[in-house]
N, C-alpha and C positions, 0 to 999 in steps of 0.2 A: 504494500500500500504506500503514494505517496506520503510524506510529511504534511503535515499541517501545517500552513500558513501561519509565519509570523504574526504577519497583522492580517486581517481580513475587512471590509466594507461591503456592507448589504444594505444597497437601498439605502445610503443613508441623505439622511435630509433635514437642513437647518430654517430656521425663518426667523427672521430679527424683527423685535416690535418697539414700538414707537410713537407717540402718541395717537395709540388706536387705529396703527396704520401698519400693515405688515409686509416685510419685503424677505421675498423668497433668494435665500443667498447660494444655496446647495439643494439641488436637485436628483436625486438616485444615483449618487453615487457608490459602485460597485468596484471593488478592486481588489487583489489579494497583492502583500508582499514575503515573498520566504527572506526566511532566516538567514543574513550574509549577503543578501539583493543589495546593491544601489542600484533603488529607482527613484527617475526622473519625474512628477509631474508637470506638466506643460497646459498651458493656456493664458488667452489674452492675459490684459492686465485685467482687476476688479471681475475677474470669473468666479471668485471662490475659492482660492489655492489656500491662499493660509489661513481662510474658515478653518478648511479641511483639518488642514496641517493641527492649528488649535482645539479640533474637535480631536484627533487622537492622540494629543499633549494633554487632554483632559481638561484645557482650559475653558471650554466651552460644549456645553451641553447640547445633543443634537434632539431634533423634533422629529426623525422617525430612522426605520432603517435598524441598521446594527454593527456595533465595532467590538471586534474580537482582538486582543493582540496577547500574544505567548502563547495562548490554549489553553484550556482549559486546564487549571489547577497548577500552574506556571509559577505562581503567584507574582504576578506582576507589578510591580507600584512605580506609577509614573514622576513621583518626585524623586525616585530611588535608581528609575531604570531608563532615564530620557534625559538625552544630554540633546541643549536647543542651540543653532548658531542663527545672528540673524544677517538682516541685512547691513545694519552697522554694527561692527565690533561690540562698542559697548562693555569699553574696557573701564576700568577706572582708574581716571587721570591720576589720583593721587596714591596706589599703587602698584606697585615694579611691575613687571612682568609676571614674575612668578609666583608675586601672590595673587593676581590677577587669574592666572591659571587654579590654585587652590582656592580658591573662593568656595564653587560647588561642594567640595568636599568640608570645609568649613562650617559651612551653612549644614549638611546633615551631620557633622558631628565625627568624622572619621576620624583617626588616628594622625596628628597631626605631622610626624618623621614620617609617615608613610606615604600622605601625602603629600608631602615635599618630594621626597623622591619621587614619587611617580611625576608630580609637574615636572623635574629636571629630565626625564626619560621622555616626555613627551615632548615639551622643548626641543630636546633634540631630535624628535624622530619627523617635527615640521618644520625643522630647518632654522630653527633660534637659540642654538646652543653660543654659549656665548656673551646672550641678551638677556637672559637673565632679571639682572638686576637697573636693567635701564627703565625708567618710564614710558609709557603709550607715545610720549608727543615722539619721543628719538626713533621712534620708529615711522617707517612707510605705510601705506593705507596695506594691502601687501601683508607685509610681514605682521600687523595687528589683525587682522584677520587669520592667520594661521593662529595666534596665539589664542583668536576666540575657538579656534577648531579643536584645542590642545584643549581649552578651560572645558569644553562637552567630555572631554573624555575624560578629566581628571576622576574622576568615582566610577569610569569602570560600567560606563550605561549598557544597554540592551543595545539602543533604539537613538540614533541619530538625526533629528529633524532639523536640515537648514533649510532657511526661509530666503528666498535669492541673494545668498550669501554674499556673491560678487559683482552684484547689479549694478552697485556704486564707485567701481573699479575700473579702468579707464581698458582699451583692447588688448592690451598685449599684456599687462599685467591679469588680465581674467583668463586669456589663456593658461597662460603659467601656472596663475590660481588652481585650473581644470585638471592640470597633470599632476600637481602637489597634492588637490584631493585622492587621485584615482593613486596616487601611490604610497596616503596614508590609509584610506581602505584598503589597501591590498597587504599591507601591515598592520592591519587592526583589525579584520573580517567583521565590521561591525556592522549592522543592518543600518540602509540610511534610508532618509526621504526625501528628494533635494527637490525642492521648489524653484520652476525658473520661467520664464516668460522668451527665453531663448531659445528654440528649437533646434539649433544646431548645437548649443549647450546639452539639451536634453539627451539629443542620440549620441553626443560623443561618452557625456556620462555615464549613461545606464545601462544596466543588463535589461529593463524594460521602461519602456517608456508607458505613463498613463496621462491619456488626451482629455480636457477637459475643454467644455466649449464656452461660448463668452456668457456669462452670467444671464442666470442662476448658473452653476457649475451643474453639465450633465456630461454621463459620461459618454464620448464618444469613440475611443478603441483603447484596449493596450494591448502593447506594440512589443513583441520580444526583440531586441536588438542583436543579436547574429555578427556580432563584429571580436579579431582575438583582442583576449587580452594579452599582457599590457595593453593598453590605449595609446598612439601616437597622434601628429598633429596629423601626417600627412594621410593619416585612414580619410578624413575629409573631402580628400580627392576621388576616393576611392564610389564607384559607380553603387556599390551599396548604400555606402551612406546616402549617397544621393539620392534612392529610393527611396527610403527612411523619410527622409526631410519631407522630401516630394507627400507623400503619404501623411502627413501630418498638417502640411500646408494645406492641402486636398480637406483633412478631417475640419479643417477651422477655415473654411471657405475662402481661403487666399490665393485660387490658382484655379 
């Protein structure tokens, strides 16, 4: 028998109220992610994505449908097992680096030598060994972004949710960004959920891509990606990916 789905979505569906007036923000959405996936969601902007994304962060209650994540009897706890990055850093200025990184584990009360160590392992394993002990400002947009990637993992989560982590990042540094993700998942196997409004971002990321259409968010395919791993830049040339894209533009009426 296959495995059970990490996470799972059935029909799920949110509605936001407001003075006696309600706007439908998530429509059936349906999607499974396994255990060790990075998947990509993709859709316009204001479709619904980080509804979603805060509907299985627990920060927001859905009005129909169903979210499964670990399985049944997993025991899963989302302040325990969900590490979030957003779209800005959201470091704090006042301080260093690496307490910036221990903060998570802080805040739940871990062993505090133990989480030291592990922020200086993580540190290093995204490229800020080194950095340490400099401030947010000495740094690049860039490299305080990897250190928001390092603070999700500091406690060791399940369940990785970034919210278009590098949408505020200029071309060639989001590139870069794209290949330092795919090669800290690949040394962390950790399950992600990466939110992006970038389509060609989507299919280079993911092992699956899920297509959401322009608000309310409904779902309109997901998409297994078929490309090796490692990830390179130049797979982009590559007459698959170019299907991929094609087929997604097609799902969001662009083509």
């Amino acid at each position: 028998m296959a495995a059970e789905p990490f996470i799972r979505l059935d029909g799920v569906r949110k509605v936001f109220r407001a003075r006696k007036q309600e706007f439908l923000a998530v429509s059936d959405a349906t999607f499974d992610v396994n255990e060790g996936e990075l998947v990509s969601l993709v859709g316009p902007s204001g479709c619904g994505k980080t509804t979603l994304l805060k509907i299985i962060a627990g920060l927001h209650p859905h009005d129909g449908g169903s979210v499964t994540i670990g399985g049944a009897g997993s025991g899963f706890d989302p302040a325990r097992d969900i590490g979030m990055v957003f779209q800005a850093p959201l470091l704090l200025k006042w301080r260093r680096v690496v307490e910036n990184v221990m903060l998570p584990a802080e805040i739940l009360g871990l062993p505090a030598g133990e989480a030291k160590d592990r922020a200086g392992e993580l540190l290093k394993m995204v490229g800020l060994e080194g950095h340490e002990q400099k401030y947010p400002y000495e740094l690049s947009g860039g490299m305080q972004q990897r250190a928001a990637i390092a603070r999700s993992l500091v406690h060791d989560p399940k369940l990785i949710l970034m919210d278009e982590p590098f949408g505020a990042l200029d071309a060639l540094t989001r590139e870069k960004m794209n290949l330092e993700l795919l090669r800290i998942w690949e040394a962390s196997r950790k399950t992600i959920l990466f939110v992006t409004h970038g389509i060609t971002e989507a299919v280079f990321l993911g092992t699956k891509v899920v297509v959401l259409t322009a608000g309310p968010a409904r779902m309109a395919d997901r998409i297994e990606i078929d490309l090796p791993q490692p990830r390179t830049l130049d797979m982009k040339t590559h007459e698959r990916f170019g299907t991929y894209t094609r087929r997604i533009y097609q799902l969001l009426g662009m083509e």
